[in-house]
N, C-alpha and C positions, 0 to 999 in steps of 0.2 A: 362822529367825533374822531380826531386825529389821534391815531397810537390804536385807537379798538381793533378788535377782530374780529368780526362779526359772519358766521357761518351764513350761509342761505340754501336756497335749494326748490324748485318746482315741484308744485303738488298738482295733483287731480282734485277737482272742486273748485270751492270760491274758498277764500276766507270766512273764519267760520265753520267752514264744512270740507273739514280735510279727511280728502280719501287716498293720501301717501303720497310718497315723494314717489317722483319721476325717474325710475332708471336709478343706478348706484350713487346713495350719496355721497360716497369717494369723489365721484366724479364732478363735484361742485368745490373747488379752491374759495376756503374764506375771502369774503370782503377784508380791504386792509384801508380805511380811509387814507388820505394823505392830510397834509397840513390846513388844502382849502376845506376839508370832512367830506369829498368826493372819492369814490371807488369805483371801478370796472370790474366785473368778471364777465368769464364766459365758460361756460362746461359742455363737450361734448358727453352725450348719451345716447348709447345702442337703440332706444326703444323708439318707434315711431309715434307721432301724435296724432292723434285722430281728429280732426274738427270739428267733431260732434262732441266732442267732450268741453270742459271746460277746466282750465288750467289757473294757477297761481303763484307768486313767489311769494315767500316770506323770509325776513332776516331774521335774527336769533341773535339777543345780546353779547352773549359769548359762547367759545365752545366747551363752557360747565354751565351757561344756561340755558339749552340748548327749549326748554321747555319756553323762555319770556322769549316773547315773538317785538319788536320793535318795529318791525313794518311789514305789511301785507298789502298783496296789490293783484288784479287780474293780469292775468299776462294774454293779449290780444295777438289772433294768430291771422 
């Protein structure tokens, strides 16, 4: 939705079965839709990823609901 601010951030696990975020969540800049309700982000993180593991993002309604997840999704490596 246009005007939101929607925090995200890569975890370890699926959805569902979060085993943490990925490296400093600092280092994830909010989604900020635009008008069409499209966002881009991108976050560098020090940590390397393992391909044996399995990863996911999740968005987060805002940054005081950090808890209501709005979207989760595998992230394929």
């Amino acid at each position: 939705m246009s005007g939101t601010v929607r925090p995200w951030h890569v975890h370890y696990g699926t959805c569902g079965n979060d085993q943490g975020i990925v490296g400093d969540p600092n280092a994830y800049a909010p989604l900020r839709p635009g008008a069409d309700g499209a966002a881009n982000a991108t976050a560098t993180i020090t940590v390397p990823l393992d391909t044996r593991r399995t990863y996911f993002v999740n968005i987060h309604e805002s940054p005081t609901r950090l808890q209501s997840i709005v979207a989760c999704g595998p992230l394929g490596m």
